[in-house]
C-alpha positions as CSV (number, residue, x, y, z in Angstrom):
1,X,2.4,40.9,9.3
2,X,-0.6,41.5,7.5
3,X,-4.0,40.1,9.6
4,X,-7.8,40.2,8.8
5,X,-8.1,43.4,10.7
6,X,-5.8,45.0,8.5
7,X,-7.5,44.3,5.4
8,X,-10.9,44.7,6.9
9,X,-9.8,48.2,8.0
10,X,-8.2,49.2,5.0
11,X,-11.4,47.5,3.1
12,X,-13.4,49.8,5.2
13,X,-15.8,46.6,6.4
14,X,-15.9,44.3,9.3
15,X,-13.7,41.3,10.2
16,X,-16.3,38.4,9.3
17,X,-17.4,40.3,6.3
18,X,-13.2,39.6,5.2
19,X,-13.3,35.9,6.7
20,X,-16.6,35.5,4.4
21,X,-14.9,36.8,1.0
22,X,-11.9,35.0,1.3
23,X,-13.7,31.7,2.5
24,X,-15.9,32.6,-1.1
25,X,-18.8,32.6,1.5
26,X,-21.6,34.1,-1.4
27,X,-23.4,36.3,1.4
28,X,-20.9,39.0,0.4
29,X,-21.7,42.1,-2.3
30,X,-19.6,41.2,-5.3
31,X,-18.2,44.4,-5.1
32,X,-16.9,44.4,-1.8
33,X,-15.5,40.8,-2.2
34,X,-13.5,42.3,-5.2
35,X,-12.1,45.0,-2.8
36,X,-11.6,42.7,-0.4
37,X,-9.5,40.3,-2.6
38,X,-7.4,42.9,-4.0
39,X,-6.2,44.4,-0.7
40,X,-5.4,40.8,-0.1
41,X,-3.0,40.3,-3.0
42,X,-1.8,43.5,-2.7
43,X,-0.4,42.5,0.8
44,X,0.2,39.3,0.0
45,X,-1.7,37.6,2.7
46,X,-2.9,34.0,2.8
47,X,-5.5,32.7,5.4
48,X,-3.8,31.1,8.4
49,X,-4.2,27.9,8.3
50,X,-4.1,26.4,11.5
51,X,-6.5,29.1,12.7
52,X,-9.1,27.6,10.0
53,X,-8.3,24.4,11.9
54,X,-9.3,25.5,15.6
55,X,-12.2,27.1,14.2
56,X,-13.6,24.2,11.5
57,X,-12.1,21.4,13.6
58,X,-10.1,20.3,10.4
59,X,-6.3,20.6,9.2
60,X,-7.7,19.3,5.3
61,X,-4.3,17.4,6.0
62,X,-4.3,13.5,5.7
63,X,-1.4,11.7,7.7
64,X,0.2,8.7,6.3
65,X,2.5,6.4,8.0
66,X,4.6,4.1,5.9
67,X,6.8,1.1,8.1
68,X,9.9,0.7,6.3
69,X,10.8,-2.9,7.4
70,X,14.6,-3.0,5.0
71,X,14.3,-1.0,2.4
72,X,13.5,3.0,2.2
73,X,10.4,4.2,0.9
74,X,12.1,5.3,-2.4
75,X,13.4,2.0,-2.6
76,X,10.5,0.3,-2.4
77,X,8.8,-0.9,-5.6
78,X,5.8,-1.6,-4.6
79,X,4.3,0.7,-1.4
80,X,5.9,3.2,-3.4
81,X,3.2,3.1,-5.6
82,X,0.5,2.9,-3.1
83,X,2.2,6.3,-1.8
84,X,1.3,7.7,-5.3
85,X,-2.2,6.4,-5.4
86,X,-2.9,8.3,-2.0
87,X,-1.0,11.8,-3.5
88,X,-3.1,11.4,-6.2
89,X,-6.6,11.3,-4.6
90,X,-5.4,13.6,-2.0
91,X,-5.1,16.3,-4.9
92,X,-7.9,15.9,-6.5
93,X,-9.3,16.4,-3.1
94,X,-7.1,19.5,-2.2
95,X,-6.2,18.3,0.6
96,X,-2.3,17.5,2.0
97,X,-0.5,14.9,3.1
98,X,2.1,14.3,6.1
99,X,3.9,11.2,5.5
100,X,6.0,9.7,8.6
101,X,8.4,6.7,8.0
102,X,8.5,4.4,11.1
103,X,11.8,2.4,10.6
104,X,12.0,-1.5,11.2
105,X,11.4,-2.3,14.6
106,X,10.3,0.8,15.4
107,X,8.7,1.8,19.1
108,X,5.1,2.3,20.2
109,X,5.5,6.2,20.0
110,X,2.5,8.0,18.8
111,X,4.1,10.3,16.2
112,X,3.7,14.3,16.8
113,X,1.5,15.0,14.0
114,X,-1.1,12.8,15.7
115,X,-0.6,13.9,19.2
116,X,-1.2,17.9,18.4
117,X,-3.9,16.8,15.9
118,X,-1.8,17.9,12.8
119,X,-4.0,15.7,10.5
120,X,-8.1,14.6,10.2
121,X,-7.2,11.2,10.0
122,X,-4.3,8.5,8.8
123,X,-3.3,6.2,6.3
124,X,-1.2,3.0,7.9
125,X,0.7,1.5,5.0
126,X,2.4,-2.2,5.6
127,X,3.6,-4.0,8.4
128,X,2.7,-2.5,12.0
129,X,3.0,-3.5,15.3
130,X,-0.3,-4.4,17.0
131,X,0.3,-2.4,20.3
132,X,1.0,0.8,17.7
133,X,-2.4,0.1,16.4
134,X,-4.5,-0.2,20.2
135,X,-2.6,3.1,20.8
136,X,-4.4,4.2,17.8
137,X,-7.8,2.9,18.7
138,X,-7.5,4.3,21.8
139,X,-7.3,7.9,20.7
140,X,-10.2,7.8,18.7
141,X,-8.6,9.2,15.2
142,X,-10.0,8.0,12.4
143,X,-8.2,5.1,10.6
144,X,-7.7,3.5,7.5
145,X,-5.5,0.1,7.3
146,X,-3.5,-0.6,3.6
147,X,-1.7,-4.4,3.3
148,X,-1.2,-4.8,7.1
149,X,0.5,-7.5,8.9
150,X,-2.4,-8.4,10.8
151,X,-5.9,-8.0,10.6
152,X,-8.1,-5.6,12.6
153,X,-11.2,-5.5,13.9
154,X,-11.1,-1.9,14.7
155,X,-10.0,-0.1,12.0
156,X,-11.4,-0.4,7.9
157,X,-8.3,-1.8,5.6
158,X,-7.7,-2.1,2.5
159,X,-6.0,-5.6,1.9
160,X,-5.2,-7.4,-1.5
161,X,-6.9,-10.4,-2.7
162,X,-4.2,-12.6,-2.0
163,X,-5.8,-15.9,-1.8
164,X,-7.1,-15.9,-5.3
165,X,-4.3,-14.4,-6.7
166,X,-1.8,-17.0,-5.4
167,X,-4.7,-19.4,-6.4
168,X,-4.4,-18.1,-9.9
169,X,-0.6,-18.6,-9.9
170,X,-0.6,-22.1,-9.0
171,X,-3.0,-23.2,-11.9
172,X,-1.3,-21.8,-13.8
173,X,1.8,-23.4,-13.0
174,X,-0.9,-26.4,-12.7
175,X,-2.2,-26.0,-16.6
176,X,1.5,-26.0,-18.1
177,X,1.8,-29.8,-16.4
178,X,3.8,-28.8,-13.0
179,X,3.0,-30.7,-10.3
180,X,6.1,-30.3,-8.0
181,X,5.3,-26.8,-7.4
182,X,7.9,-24.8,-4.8
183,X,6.3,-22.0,-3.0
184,X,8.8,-18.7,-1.4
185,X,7.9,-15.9,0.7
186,X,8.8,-13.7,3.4
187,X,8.0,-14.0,7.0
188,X,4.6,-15.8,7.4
189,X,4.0,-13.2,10.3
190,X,2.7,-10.9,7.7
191,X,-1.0,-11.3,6.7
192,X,-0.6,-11.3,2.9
193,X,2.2,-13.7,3.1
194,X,-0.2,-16.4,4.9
195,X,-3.0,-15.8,2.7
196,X,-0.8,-16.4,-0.1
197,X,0.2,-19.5,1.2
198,X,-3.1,-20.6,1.7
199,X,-4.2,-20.1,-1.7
200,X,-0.9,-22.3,-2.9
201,X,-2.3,-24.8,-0.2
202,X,-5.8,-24.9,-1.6
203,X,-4.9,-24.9,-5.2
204,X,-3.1,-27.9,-5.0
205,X,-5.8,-29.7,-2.9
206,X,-8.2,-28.5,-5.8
207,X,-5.8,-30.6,-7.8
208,X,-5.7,-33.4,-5.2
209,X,-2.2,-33.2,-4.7
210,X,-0.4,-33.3,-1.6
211,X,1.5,-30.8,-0.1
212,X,5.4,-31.3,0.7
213,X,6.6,-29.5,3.3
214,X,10.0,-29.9,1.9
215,X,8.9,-27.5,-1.2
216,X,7.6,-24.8,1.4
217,X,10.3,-22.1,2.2
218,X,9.6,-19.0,4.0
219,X,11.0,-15.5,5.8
220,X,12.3,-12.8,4.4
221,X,11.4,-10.2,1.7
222,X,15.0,-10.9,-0.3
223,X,16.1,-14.1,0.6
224,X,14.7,-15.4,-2.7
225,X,18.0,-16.9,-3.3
226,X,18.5,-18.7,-0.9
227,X,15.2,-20.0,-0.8
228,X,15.6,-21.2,-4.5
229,X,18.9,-22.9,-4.6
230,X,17.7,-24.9,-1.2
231,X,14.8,-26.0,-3.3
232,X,17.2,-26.9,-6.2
233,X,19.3,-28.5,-4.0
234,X,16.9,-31.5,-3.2
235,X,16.7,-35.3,-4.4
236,X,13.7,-34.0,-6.2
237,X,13.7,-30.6,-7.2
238,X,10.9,-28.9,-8.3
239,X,9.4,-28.0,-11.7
240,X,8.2,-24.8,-10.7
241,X,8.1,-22.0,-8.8
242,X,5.5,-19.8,-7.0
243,X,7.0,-16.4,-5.5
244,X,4.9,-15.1,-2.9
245,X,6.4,-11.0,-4.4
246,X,8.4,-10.6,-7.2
247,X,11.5,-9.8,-5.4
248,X,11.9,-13.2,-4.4
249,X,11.8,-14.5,-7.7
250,X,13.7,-12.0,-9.0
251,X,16.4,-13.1,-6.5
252,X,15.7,-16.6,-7.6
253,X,16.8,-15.9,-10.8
254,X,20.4,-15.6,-10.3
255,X,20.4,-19.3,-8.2
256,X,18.9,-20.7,-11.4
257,X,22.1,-19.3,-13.4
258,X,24.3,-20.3,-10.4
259,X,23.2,-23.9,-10.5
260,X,23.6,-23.7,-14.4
261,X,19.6,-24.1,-15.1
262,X,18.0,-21.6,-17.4
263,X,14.1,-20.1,-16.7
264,X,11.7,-21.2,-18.0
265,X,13.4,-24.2,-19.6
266,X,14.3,-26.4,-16.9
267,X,12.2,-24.4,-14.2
268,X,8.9,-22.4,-14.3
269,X,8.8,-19.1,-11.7
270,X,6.1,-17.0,-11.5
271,X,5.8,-13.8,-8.9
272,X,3.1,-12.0,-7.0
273,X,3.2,-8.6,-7.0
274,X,3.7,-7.2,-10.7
275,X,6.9,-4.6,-10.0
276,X,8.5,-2.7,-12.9
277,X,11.9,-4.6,-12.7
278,X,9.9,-7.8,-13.3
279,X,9.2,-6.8,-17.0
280,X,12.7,-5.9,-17.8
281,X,14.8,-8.9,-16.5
282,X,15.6,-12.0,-18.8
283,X,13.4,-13.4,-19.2
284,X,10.6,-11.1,-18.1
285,X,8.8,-12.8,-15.3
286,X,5.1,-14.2,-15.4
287,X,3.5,-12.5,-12.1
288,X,0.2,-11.5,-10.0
289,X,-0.7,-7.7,-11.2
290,X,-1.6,-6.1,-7.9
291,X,-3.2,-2.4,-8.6
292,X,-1.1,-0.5,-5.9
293,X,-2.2,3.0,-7.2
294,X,-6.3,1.7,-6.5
295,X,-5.2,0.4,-3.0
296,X,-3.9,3.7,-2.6
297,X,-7.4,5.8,-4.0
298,X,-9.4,3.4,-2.3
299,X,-7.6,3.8,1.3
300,X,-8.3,8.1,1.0
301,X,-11.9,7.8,-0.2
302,X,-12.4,5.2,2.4
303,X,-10.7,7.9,4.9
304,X,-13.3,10.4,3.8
305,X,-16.4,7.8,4.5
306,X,-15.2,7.4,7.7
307,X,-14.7,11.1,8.3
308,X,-17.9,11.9,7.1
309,X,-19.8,9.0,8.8
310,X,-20.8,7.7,6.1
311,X,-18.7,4.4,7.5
312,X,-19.7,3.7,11.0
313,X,-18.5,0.0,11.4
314,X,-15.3,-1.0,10.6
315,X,-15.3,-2.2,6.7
316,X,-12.9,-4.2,4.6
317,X,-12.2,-3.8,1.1
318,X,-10.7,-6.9,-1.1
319,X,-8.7,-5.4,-4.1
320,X,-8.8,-8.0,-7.1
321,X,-5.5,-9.4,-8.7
322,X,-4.8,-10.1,-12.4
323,X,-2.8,-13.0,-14.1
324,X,0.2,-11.4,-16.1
325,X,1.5,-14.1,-18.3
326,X,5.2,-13.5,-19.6
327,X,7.9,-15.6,-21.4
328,X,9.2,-17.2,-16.9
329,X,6.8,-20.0,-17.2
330,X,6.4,-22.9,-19.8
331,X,4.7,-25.9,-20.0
332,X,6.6,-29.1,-18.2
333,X,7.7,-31.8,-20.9
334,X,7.1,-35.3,-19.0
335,X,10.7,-37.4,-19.1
């Protein structure tokens, strides 16, 4: 195997002076970098390295840990796309990325890549145990948070505006003349889910109306169905619906068609979340754009501030949502 010593033997110079040249350190004679890089290619050697690690204290490697909860990570429409924000910022960067998948459920295990110091610092994406993350803080690694379940004081996240957006759901369920307004979601462990709920809560008290318990369903990421057809199932059914992700109303769709309604004309849904399949079922469903791939950017260059101290507390960073108006929702006609 071809080392540094070879080259800077056959290159007829010393070891640092071949470090330098490859490292395009500029205290090196143009000619002799030349000589130096073409004994390189000719022996096709490439710096080691985990050798420039020991020596910079750096990998140029950013870990990302994704929780799986149900589905796989290929599966999933929309941390999926997060995933593609980070890859993207990480190349413009040059630097790499080791993703680990933690399955549902999963253990307090600190994963290898952060024991041996594989990485300069992670990415947490989703829902994660608390004691996982004081493991975390207790090895001092540097730590970014995307869309967790709970909040942190230790670490800078990254975390949707979910309030507002589910605020901006409601009225607009609210302009088209619903006022029996259903509202789905998963588990109301998870952070965004209860901020979501809040806004829901706080639009209608804008609206001074009260809140019925009976319209509030919750747990689960695809129980949209049954959430849906329980609602339908009431004396009073609802007008409309708010989806805390666009899953669940997805999955609501078909209890609509199984209770021989039709969307939007005898019930309003709109989602959270703004997933591809949304646009392409019938008919395509009114939703909360979330920008997954900015979460993603925003996570690695808040990484890099933290890596470069340029972050010393803890920060958080409120991604804003969009309306998406589509052909799910239309306005109530009074009996």
């Amino acid at each position: 195997m071809t080392t540094i010593k070879n080259i800077a033997k056959a290159a007829h110079c010393s070891a640092a002076t071949v470090s330098k040249a490859l490292n395009g350190r500029p205290d090196v004679a143009e000619a002799t970098r030349q000589r130096i890089l073409a004994i390189a290619r000719e022996h096709d050697f490439h710096p080691n390295a985990l050798g420039k690690a020991l020596k910079k204290k750096i990998t140029e490697s950013v870990g990302v840990i994704f929780c799986r909860e149900q589905l796989p990570l290929s599966l999933n429409p929309f941390y999926s796309r997060v995933l593609e924000g980070i890859e993207a910022e990480l190349a413009v960067s040059n630097h790499s990325l080791v993703l680990h998948l933690l399955p549902e459920g999963h253990t307090t295990a600190i994963p290898k890549m952060i024991r041996e110091r594989q990485v300069d610092g992670l990415i947490l994406i989703g829902v994660l145990q608390q004691a996982f993350i004081d493991q975390l803080a207790s090895l001092e690694i540097a730590t970014v948070l995307v869309d967790p379940k709970i909040t942190s004081n230790t670490f800078s996240q990254v975390l949707i505006d979910n309030e507002h957006g589910a605020f901006q759901a409601v009225q607009f369920l609210l302009d088209h003349g619903h006022t029996r307004i259903g509202f789905i979601s998963g588990d109301l462990d998870r952070l965004s889910f209860r901020q979501r709920l809040d806004g829901y809560c706080k639009a209608l008290e804008f609206a001074r109306l009260p809140l019925c318990e009976e319209l509030v369903r919750c747990g689960g990421l695809e129980k949209g169905y049954d959430h849906l057809s329980a609602l339908l199932d009431l004396p009073e059914p609802p007008s409309a619906i708010f989806a805390a992700n666009d899953i669940n109303a997805i999955y609501g769709y078909k209890a609509v068609t199984d209770h021989g309604l039709s969307v939007p004309d005898d019930i309003s849904i709109i989602g959270f979340d703004d997933i591809e399949l949304g646009k392409m079922i019938s008919p395509p469903l009114s939703t909360i754009r979330v920008y997954k791939e900015q979460m993603g950017s925003i996570a690695v260059r808040t990484l890099f501030k933290v890596l470069n101290h340029e972050i010393v507390q803890p920060v958080t960073t409120l991604v804003p949502t969009r309306l998406i108006e589509r052909e799910s929702v239309a306005a109530r006609v009074s009996a």
